[in-house]
C-alpha positions as CSV (number, residue, x, y, z in Angstrom):
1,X,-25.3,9.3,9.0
2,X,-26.3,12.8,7.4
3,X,-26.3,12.7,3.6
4,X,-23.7,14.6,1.7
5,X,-25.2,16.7,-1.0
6,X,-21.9,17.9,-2.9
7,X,-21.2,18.3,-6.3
8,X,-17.6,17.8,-7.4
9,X,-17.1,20.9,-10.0
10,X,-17.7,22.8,-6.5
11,X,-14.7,20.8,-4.9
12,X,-13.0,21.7,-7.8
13,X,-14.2,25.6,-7.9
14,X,-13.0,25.7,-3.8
15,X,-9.5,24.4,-4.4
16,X,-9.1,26.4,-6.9
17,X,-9.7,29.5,-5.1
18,X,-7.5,28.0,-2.3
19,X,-4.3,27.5,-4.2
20,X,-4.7,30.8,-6.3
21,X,-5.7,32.7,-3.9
22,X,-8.0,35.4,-6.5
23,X,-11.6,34.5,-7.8
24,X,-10.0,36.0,-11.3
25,X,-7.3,33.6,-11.2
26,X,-9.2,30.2,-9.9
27,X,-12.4,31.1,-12.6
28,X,-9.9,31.7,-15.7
29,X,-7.9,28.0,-14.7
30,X,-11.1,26.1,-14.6
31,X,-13.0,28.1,-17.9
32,X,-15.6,29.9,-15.5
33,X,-17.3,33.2,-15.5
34,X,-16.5,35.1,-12.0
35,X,-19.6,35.0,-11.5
36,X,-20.5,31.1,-12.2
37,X,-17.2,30.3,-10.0
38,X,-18.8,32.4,-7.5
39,X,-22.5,30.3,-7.2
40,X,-20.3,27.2,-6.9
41,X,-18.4,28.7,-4.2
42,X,-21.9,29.4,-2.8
43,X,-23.6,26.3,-3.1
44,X,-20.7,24.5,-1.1
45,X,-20.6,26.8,1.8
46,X,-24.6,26.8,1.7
47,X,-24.7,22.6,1.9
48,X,-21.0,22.9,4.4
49,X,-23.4,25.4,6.4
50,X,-20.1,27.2,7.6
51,X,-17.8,29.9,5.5
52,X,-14.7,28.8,3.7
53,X,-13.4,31.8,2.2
54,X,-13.1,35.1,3.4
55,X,-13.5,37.8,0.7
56,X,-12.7,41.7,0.2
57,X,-12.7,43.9,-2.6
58,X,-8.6,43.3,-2.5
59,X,-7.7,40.2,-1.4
60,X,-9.2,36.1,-0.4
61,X,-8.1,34.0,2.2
62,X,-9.4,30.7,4.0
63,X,-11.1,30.7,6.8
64,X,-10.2,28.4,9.8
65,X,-13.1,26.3,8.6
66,X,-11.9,26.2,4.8
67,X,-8.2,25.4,6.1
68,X,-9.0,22.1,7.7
69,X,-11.5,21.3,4.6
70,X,-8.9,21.8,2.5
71,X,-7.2,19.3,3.2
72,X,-9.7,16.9,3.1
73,X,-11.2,17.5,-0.5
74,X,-7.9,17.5,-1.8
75,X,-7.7,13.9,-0.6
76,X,-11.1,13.5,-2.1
77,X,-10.2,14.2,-5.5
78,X,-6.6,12.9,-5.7
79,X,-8.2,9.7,-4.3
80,X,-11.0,10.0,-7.0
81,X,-8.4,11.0,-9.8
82,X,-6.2,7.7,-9.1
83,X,-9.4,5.4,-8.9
84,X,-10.3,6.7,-12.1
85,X,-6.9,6.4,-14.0
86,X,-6.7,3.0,-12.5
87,X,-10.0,1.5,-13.7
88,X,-8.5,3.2,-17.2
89,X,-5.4,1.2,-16.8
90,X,-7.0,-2.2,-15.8
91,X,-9.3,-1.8,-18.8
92,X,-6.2,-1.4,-21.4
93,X,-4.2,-4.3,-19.1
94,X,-1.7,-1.6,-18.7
95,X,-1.3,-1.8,-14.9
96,X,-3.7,-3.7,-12.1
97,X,-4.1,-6.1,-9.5
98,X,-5.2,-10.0,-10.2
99,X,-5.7,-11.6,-6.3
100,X,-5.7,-15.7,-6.2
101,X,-6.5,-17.4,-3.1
102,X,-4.9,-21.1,-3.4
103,X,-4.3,-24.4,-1.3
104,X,-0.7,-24.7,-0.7
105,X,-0.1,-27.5,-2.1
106,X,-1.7,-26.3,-5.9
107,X,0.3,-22.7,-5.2
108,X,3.2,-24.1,-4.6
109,X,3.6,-26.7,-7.3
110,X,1.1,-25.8,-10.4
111,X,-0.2,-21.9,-10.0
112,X,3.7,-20.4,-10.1
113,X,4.0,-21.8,-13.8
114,X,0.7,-20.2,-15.0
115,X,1.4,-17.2,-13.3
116,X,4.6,-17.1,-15.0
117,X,2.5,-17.2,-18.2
118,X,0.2,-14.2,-17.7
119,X,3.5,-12.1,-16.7
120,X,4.5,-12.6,-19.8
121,X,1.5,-11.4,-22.3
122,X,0.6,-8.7,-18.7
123,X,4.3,-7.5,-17.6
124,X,2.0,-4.2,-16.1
125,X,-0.2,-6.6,-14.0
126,X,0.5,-7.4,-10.1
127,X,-0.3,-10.2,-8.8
128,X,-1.2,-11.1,-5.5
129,X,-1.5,-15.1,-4.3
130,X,-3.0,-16.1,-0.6
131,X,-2.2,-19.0,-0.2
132,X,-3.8,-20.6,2.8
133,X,-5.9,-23.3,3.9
134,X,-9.2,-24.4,2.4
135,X,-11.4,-22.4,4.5
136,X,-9.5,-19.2,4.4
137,X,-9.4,-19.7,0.7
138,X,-12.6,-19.7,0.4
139,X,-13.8,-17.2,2.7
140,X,-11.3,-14.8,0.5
141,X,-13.7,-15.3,-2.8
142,X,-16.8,-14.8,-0.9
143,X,-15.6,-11.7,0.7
144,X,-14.1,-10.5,-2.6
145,X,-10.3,-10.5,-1.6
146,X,-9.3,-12.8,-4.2
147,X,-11.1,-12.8,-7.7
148,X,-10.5,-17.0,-8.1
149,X,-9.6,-19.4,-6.1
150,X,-8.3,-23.3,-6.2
151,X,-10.2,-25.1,-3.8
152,X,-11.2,-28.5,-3.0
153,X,-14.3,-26.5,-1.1
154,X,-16.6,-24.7,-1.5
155,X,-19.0,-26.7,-4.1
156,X,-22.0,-26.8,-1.6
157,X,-21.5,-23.1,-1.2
158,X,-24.8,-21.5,-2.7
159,X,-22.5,-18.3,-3.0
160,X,-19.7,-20.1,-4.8
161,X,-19.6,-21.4,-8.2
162,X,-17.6,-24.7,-8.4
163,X,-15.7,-25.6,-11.4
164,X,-14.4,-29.4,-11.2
165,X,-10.9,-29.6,-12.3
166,X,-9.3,-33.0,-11.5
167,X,-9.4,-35.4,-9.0
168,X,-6.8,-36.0,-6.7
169,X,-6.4,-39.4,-4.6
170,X,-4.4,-39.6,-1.5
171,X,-1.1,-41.6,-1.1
172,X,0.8,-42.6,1.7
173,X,4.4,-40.5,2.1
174,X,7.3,-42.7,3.4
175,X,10.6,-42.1,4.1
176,X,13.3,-44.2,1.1
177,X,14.6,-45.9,4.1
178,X,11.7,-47.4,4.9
179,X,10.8,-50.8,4.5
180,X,7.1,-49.9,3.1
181,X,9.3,-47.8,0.3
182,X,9.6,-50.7,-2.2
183,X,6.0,-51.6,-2.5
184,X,4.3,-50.7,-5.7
185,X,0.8,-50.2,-3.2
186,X,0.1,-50.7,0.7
187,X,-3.1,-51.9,2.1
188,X,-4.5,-50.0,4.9
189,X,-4.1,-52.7,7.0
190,X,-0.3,-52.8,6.6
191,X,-0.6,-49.2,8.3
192,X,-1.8,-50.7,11.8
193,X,1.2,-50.1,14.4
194,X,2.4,-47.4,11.9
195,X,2.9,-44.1,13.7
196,X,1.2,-41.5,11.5
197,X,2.0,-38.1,11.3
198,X,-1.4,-35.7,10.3
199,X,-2.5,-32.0,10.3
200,X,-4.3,-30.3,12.7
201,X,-8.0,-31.5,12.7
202,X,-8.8,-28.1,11.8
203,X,-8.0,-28.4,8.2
204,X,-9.9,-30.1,5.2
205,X,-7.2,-32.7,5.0
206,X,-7.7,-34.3,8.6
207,X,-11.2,-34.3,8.4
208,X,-11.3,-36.1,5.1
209,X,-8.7,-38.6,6.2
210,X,-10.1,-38.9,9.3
211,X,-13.6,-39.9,7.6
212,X,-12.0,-42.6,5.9
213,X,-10.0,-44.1,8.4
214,X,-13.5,-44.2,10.7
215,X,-14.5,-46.8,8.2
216,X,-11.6,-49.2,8.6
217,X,-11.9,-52.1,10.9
218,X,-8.6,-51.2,12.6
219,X,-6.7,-48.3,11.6
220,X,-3.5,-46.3,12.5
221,X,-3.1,-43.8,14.7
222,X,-2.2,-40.1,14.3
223,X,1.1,-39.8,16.4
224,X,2.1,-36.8,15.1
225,X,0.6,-33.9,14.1
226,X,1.4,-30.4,12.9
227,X,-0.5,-27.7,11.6
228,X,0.0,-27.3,8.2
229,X,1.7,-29.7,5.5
230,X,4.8,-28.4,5.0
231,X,5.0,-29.0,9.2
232,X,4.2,-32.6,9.0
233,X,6.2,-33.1,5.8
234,X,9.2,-31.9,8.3
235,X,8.5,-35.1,10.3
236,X,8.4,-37.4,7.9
237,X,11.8,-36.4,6.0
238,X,12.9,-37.1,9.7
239,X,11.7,-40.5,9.8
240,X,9.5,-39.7,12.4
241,X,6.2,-41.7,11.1
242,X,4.4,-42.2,7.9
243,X,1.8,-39.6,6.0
244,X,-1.2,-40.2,4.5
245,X,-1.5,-36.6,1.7
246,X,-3.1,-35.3,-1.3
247,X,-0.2,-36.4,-4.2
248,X,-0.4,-32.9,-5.3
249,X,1.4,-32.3,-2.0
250,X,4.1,-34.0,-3.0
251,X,6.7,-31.6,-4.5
252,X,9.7,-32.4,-6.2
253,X,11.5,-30.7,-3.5
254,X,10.7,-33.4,-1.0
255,X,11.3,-36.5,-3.7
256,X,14.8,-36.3,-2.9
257,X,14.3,-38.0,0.7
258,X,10.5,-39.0,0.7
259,X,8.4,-41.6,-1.9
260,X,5.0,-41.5,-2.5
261,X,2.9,-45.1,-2.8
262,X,-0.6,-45.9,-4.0
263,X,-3.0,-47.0,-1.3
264,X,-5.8,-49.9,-1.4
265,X,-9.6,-49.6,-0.4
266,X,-10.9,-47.4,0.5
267,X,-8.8,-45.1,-1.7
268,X,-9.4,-41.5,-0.5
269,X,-9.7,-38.6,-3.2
270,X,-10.7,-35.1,-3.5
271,X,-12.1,-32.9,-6.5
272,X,-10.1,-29.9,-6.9
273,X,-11.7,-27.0,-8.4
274,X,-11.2,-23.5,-9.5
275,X,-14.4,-21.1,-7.1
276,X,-15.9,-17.8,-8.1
277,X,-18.4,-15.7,-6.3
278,X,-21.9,-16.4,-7.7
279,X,-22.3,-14.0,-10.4
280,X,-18.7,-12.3,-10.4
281,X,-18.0,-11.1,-13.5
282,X,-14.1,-11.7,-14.3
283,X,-12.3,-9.0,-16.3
284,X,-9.9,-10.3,-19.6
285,X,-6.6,-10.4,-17.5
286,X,-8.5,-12.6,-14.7
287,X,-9.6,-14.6,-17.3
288,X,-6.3,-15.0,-19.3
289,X,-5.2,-16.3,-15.9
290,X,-7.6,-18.7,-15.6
291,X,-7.2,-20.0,-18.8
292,X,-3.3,-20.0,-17.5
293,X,-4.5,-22.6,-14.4
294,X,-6.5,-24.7,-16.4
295,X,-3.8,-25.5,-18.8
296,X,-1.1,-26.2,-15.8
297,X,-3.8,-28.6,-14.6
298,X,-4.3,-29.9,-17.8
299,X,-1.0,-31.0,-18.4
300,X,-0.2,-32.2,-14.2
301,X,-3.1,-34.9,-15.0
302,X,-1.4,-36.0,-18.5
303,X,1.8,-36.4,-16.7
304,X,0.8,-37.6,-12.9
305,X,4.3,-39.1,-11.4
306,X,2.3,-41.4,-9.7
C-alpha cells in the first residue's frame, strides 16, 4: 500500500479554494498570504501527482481530477472533525458510547439496575449491552467490541483479566406441580428416570453440567434440549422435564410457574466475574459503571432467594 504523505492544513487550503472559487477569497478565510495558500496548493498536487485546480489570471475551477477528490477530503475532515469533538465529549461525559458484553442470565436480571444507575449521574452516555453466550462474550472484550464484560470465562485467558465476583451454585428448576416442588433439597439420585431438559452442548452451561453428571454413578438423562436458556425455560413452564441452571437464571418472571431447589453432592457452581482486556485502560464513565455492577452484585449475594 503506497504511503500517503499529506498534511491536513493542505486539505484544508484545497477546499477552501473549491468552495470559494478565488485564491483571494480561500487565503483571507483561512488567515493565509496568497502566496502561502498557493505552496500548499502546490505541495498537494505535487504528492497527488495530478492537477486539481485549474488557474487563470480571471477565474479558478476544478479539474476532473480535483472534482472527484473533493469529495473525498471533505469526508476526510468531516470524519476527523466528529472524531475529534467526540473524544472532547467522552472526556467531559457529555455524550459517548459505554459497550457491555453480558451472560443472559446477569443482563437480564442484575446489569439493567446498574445501568439504570449510570443513566442517571451520565443522561448524555449510550449504552450498548451484547448480551450473548459465554464465548461470544468473551470474544467481544478481546476484540475490543465491549469495554467489560460479566463472564463465568475467560480467567485462563492470558489476554483477559479475571475479576472474581460471586459464586453461583446450580439448582434444579421444577415445575409447582411437581411432586419434587416441596422438597427443601433433591439428591442427584432422586433425578434418575427424570427427563431433563438442557442447552445445546455448545454452551458453557452443558459442558459444566455435563462434567458433573459424568461423575455420578447413575445419572439422568437430557431429553430435552434447546439452545439457549430462555428456550429450555419454555419447556419446563410446560411441564415438559426438569432443569438443572445457574440460580441467577432464575428470574422473577419465571417464579410465578417454576421453583427453584438446592441440590446434594456433588453441588455444581460457577465463579462469575467481571473480564477486561489485559492492559485496557477504562475511562471514568466505564468505571462508574463498573462500580454500578459491582454494587448490584453486591447486594444479589446479601439477599440470594435461595
Amino acid at each position: 500500500m503506497a504511503r500517503i504523505n499529506l498534511e491536513l492544513n493542505e486539505l484544508q487550503a484545497f477546499l477552501a479554494v473549491a468552495e470559494k472559487a478565488s485564491f483571494k477569497a480561500a487565503a483571507e478565510s483561512l488567515y493565509l498570504s496568497q502566496p502561502a495558500l498557493s505552496r500548499r496548493i502546490d505541495k498537494l498536487e505535487q504528492s497527488l501527482q495530478v492537477r486539481l485546480l485549474e488557474r487563470t489570471t480571471r477565474s479558478v475551477r476544478l479539474t476532473e481530477e480535483g472534482e472527484h477528490f473533493r469529495l473525498h477530503a471533505q469526508n476526510v475532515l468531516d470524519e476527523l472533525e466528529q472524531a475529534v469533538r467526540g473524544l472532547g465529549e467522552r472526556a467531559h461525559h457529555r455524550s459517548g458510547l459505554v459497550s457491555i458484553a453480558s451472560i443472559p442470565s446477569a443482563a437480564q436480571y442484575l446489569l439493567p439496575a446498574a445501568l439504570a444507575s449510570f443513566a442517571g449521574e451520565y443522561p448524555g452516555m449510550c449504552l450498548k449491552v451484547f448480551d450473548e453466550g459465554a464465548q461470544d462474550v468473551l470474544n467481544h472484550v478481546l476484540e475490543g467490541k465491549a469495554d467489560f464484560g460479566i463472564n463465568f470465562i475467560g480467567g485462563e485467558d492470558p489476554g483477559i483479566d479475571f475479576q472474581p465476583m460471586f459464586t453461583e451454585r446450580y439448582v434444579l428448576v421444577v415445575r409447582k406441580d411437581h411432586p419434587l416442588a416441596v422438597q427443601q433439597s433433591v439428591e442427584w439420585e432422586e433425578l434418575v428416570g427424570e427427563r431433563l431438559i438442557g442447552v445445546s452442548q455448545r454452551s458453557g452451561n452443558r459442558l459444566l453440567l455435563d462434567h458433573h453428571l459424568a461423575s455420578l454413578p447413575e445419572r439422568p438423562r437430557v431429553h430435552y434440549e434447546a439452545s439457549h436458556l430462555h428456550g429450555a425455560y419454555g419447556m419446563a413452564m410446560a411441564g415438559l422435564g426438569v432443569m438443572v441452571v445457574p440460580e441467577l437464571s432464575l428470574t422473577p418472571a419465571y417464579m410465578h410457574t417454576l421453583v427453584g431447589i438446592v441440590l446434594g453432592q456433588p453441588q455444581i457452581s460457577r465463579t462469575i466475574g467481571l473480564i477486561t482486556r489485559v492492559g485496557y485502560k477504562p475511562s471514568p464513565a466505564v468505571m462508574r459503571l463498573i462500580e454500578f455492577t459491582r454494587q448490584e452484585f453486591t447486594k444479589y449475594c446479601l439477599s440470594k432467594p435461595l
